[in-house]
C-alpha positions as CSV (number, residue, x, y, z in Angstrom):
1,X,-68.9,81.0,-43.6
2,X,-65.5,81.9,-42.2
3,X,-63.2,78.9,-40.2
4,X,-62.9,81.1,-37.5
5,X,-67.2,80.8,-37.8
6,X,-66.9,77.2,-38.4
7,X,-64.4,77.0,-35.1
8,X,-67.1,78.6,-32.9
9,X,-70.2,77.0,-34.2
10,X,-67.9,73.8,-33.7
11,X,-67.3,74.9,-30.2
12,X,-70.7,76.2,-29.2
13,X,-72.1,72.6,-30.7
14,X,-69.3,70.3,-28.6
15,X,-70.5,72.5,-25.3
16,X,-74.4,72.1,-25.8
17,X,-73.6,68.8,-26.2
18,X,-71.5,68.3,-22.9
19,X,-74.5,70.4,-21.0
20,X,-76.8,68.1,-22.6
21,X,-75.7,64.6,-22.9
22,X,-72.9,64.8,-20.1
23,X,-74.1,67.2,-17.5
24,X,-71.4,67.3,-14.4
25,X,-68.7,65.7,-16.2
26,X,-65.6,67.1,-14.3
27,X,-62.4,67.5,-16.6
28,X,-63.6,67.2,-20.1
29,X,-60.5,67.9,-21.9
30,X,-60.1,64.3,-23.0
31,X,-63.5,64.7,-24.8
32,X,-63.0,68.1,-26.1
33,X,-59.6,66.8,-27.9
34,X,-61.4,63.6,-29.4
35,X,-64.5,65.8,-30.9
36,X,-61.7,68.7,-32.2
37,X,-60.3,66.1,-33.7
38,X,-63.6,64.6,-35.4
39,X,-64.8,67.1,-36.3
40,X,-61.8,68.2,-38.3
41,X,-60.6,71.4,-36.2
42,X,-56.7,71.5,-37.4
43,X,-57.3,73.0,-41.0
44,X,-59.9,75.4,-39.8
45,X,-57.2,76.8,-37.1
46,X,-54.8,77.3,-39.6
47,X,-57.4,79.0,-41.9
48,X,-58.5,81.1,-39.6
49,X,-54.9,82.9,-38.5
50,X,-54.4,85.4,-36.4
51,X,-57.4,87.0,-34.7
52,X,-58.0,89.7,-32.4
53,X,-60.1,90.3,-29.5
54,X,-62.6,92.5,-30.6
55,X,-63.1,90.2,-33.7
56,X,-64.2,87.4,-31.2
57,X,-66.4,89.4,-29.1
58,X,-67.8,90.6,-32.4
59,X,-68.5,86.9,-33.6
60,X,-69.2,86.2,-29.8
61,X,-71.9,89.1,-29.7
62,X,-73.9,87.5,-33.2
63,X,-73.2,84.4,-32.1
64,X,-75.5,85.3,-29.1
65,X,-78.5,86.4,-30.1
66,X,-78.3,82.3,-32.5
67,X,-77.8,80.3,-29.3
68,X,-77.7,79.5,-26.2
69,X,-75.9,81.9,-23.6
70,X,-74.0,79.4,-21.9
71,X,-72.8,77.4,-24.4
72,X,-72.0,80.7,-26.9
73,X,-69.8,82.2,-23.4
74,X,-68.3,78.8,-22.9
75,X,-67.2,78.7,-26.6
76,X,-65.8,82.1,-26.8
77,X,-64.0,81.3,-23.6
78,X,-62.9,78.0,-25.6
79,X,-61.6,79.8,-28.5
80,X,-59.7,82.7,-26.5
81,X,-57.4,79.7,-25.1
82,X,-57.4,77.9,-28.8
83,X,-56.2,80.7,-30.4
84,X,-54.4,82.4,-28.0
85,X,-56.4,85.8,-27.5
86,X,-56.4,87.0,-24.3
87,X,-59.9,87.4,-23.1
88,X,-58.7,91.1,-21.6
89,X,-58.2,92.3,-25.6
90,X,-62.1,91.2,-26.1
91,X,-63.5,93.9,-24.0
């Protein structure tokens, strides 16, 4: 499995989680840092590089037809920011 895999599983698990176990939480950037840094994000963002756009909406689309639709969208949005893709290059 790839980091830049790893990342978005990572990502798509923290946001079924939020849905889940803390619907309607407001800002949850204070939880998103806390878990990123649990779960050990900082090597896997330097392993992964540089990406593209059309490489995430590639892992994006697989990543799909796995899991759930709003917590795959919400990682893939969570990842464009991470990693600094625009989400315009993913189209």
């Amino acid at each position: 499995m790839t980091p830049l895999e790893q990342l978005f599983r990572l990502e798509i698990e923290f946001h079924r989680r939020l849905r889940v176990e803390a619907p309607g939480t407001g800002d949850a950037s204070s939880l998103h840092t806390s878990y990123a840094l649990q779960a050990g994000y900082e090597p896997l963002l330097a392993a992964t590089g540089r990406m593209t756009g059309p490489e995430l909406k590639a892992l994006k689309d697989r990543m799909l037809m796995a899991g759930d639709a709003r917590d795959v969208m919400a990682a893939s949005d969570s990842l464009h920011h991470l990693l600094g893709v625009s989400p315009l290059d993913s189209r």
